[in-house]
C-alpha angles and dihedrals in degrees: 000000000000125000097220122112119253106247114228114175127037130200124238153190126203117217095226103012139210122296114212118211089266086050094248102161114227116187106149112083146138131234121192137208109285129231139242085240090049090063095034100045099052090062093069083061119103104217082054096045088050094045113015089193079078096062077080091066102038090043089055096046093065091042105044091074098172126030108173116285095348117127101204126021108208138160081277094061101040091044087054097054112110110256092253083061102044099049086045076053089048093047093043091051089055092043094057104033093047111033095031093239138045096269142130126195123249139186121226103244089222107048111002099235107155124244146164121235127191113248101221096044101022072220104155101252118200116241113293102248107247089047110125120259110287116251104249117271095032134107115207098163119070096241091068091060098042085048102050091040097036083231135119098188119134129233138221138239095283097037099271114151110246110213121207092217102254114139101239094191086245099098123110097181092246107089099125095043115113115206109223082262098054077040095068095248117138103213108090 
């Protein structure tokens, strides 16, 4: 048994946000675990009886419980987000209901150790505790990357290092620079 607290509700920004009817713009929010009785319950509603692609909308609306200054979140708020906000809402609501955090797993582009990283922060995050053994030869916790590369940096969704912006000396200028070869021509 593990002595941390279950974590129950999770920040957010939307990547377009949500735009009131005096077009304030509200992008900040949180979103908590749902409940057996939040997917049960929205199938006894009409709209989603007659068109079940609306169960979405009524299931986020229970769970999104703050979006910025609103006071209320309701199907009307949720049904008015652009698309780009709404499928981030759908991915998020996998993420935490099903993995327990906001998190996505990544691979170190070195050396492809696995790792989760957390969506919001692309912060490294160590394996939740009730995650399997890991399969030999692979990390899976942050401390095993920053120890075999000597490096704390944090790593986006798709496994791109962040930097924080600190000159490291390393640097020759031409980092983005592909030789013909890394190019994909055939002549060297």
């Amino acid at each position: 048994m593990t002595d941390q607290p279950l974590q129950t509700e999770f920040e957010f920004t939307l990547p377009r946000g949500y735009v009131d009817d005096d077009g304030t713009l509200h992008t900040e929010g949180r979103m908590r675990l749902a409940t057996a009785a939040d997917e049960i319950q929205p199938l006894q509603n009409p709209r989603v009886q007659s068109n079940s692609s609306y169960l979405t909308i009524v299931l986020l609306s229970r769970v999104v419980t703050e979006l910025g200054t609103l006071e209320t979140i309701d199907e009307d708020v949720i049904q008015n987000l652009f698309v780009t906000d709404l499928e981030y809402l759908q991915a998020m609501y996998e993420r935490v209901n099903n993995r327990g955090r906001n998190a996505t797993e990544t691979a170190c582009p070195d050396c492809g150790s696995v790792f989760d990283v957390d969506v919001e922060t692309g912060a490294h995050l160590a394996p939740p505790a009730d995650a399997d053994v890991e399969p030999p030869g692979v990390n899976t916790g942050a401390d095993d990357i920053e120890e075999a590369h000597g490096t704390d940096e944090s790593f986006d969704a798709i496994g791109t290092a962040v930097t924080d912006g600190v000159d490291d000396g390393n640097d020759t200028g031409n980092e983005h620079e592909q030789t013909e070869v890394e190019a994909g021509n055939p002549s060297e």
